[in-house]
Backbone bond lengths (Angstrom), bond angles and torsions (degrees), N, CA, C in turn:
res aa  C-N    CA-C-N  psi(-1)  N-CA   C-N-CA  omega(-1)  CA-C   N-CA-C  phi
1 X - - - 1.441 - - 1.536 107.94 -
2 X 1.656 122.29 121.03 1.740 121.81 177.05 1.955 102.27 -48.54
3 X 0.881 95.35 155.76 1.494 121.61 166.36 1.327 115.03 -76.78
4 X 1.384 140.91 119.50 1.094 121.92 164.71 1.536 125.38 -58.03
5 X 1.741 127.69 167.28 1.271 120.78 -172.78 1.862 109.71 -90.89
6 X 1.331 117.80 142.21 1.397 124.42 -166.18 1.690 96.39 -85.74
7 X 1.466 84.91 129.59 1.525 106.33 168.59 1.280 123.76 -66.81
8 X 1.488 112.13 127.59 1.291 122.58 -168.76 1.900 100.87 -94.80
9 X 1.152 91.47 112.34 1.751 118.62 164.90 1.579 102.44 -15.93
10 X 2.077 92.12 -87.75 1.184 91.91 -159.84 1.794 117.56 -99.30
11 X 1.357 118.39 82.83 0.916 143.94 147.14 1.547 120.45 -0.08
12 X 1.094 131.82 102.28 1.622 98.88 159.03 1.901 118.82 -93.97
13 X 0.894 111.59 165.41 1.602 106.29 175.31 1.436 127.67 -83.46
14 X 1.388 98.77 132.70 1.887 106.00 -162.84 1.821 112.81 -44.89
15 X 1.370 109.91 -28.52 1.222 104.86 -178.75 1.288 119.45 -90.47
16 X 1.549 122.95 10.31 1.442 113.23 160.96 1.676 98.73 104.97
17 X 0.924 111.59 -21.52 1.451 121.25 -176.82 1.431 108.91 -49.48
18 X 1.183 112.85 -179.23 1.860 127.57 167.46 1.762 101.86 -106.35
19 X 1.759 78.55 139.12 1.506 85.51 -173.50 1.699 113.43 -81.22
20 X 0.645 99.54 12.10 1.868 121.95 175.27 1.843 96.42 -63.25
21 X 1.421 117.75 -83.45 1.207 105.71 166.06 1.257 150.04 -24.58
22 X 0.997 127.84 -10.32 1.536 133.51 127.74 0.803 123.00 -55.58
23 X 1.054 138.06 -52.39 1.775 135.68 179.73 1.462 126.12 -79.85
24 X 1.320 124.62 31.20 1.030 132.68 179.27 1.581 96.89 -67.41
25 X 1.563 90.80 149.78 2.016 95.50 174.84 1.452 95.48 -92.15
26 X 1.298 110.52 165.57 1.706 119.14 -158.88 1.612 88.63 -95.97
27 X 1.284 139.59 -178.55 1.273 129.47 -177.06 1.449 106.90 -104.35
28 X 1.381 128.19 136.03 1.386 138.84 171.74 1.868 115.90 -11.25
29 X 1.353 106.54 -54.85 1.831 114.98 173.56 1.639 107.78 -62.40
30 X 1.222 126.93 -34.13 1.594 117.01 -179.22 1.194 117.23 -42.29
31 X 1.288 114.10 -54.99 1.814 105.50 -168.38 1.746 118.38 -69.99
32 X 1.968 96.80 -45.33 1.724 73.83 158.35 1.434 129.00 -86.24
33 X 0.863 127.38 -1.38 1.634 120.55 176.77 1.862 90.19 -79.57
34 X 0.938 141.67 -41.31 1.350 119.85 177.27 1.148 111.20 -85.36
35 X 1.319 150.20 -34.90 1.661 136.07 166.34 1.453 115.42 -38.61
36 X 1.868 91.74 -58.80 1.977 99.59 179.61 1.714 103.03 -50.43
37 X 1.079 116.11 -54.67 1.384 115.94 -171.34 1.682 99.24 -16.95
38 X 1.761 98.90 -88.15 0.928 141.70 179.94 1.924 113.81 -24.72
39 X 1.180 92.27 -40.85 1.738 104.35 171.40 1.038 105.50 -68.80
40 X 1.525 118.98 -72.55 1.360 132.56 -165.97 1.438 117.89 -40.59
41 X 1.389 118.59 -34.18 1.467 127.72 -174.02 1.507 101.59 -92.14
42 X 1.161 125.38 -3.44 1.447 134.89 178.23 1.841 98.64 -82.30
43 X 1.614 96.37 -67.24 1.177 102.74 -146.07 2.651 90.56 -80.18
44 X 1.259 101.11 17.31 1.449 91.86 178.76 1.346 112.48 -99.32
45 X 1.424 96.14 -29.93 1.692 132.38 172.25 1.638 103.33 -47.86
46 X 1.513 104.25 -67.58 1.897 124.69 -179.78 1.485 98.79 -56.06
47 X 1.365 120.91 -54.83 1.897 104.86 -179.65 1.152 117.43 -54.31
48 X 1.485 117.82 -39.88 1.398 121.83 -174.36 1.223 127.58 -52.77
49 X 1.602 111.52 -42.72 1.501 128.57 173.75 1.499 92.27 -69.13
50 X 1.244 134.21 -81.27 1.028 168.69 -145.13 1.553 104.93 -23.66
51 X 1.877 92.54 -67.58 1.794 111.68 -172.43 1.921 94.45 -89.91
52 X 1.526 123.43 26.29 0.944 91.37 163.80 1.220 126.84 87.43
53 X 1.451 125.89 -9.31 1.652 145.71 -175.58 1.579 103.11 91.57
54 X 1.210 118.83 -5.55 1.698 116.28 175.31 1.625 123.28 -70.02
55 X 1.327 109.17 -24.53 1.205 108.06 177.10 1.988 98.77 -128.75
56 X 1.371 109.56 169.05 1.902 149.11 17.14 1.810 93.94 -96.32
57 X 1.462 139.27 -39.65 1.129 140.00 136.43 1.190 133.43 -116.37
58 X 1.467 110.45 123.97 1.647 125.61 -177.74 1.122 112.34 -52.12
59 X 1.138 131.63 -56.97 1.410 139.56 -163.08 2.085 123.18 -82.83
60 X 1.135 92.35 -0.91 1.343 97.40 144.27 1.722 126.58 -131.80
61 X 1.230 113.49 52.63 1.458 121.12 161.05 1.852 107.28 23.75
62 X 0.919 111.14 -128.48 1.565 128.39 -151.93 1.514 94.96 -77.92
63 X 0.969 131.21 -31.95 1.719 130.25 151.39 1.662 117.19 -19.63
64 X 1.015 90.66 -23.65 1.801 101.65 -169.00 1.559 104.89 -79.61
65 X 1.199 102.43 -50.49 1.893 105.95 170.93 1.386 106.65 -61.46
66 X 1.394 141.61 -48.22 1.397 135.62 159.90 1.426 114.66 -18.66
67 X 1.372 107.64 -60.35 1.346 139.84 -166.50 1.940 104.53 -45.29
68 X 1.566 73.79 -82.78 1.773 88.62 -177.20 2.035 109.80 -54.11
69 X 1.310 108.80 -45.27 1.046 104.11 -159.73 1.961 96.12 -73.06
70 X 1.130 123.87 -34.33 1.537 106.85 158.90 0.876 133.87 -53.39
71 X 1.671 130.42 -44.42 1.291 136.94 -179.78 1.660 109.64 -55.81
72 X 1.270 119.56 -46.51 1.582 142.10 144.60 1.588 117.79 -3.85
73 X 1.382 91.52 -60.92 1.742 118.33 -144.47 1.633 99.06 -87.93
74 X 1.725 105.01 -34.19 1.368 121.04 168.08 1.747 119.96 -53.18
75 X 1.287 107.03 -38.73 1.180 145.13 -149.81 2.120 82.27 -77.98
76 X 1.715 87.44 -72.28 1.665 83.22 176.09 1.352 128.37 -72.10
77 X 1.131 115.36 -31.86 1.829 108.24 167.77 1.597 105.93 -57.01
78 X 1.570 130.59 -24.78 1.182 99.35 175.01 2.400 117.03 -90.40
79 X 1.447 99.40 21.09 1.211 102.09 157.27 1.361 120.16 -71.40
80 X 1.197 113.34 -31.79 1.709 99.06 -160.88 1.533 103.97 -103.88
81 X 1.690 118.74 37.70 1.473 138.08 167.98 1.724 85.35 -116.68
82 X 1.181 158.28 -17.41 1.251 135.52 -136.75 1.615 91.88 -108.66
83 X 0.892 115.34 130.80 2.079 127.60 156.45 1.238 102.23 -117.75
């Protein structure tokens, strides 16, 4: 059976670019603005059950799990930006 071919480390990028651009550091606010995310849709989720359907807003019922579980979901799409 052939061997597959060994991956070369240092890469340069197809578009000619500097390989520097990848390695940008993410900016200081990323990690908490995506953790809080991530809480926040937790903890809107927990009131919801919580008060019973009376709270974070009454007047849209089951909308509220929409709610939290997006704010959430935001939270994880900004994981797969994080180095």
């Amino acid at each position: 059976m052939p061997e597959s071919k060994t991956r070369r480390k240092n890469r340069k990028p197809q578009d000619g670019g500097n390989a520097q651009t990848y390695d940008k550091p993410l900016p200081k606010w990323y990690k908490p603005v995506m953790f809080g995310l991530m809480i926040f849709g937790l903890v809107w989720i927990m009131v919801y059950y919580i008060s019973q359907t009376l709270l974070p807003i009454p007047d849209i019922g089951g909308w509220n799990i929409v709610i939290g579980f997006g704010v959430a979901m935001v939270g994880f799409f900004m994981t797969t930006g994080w180095r």
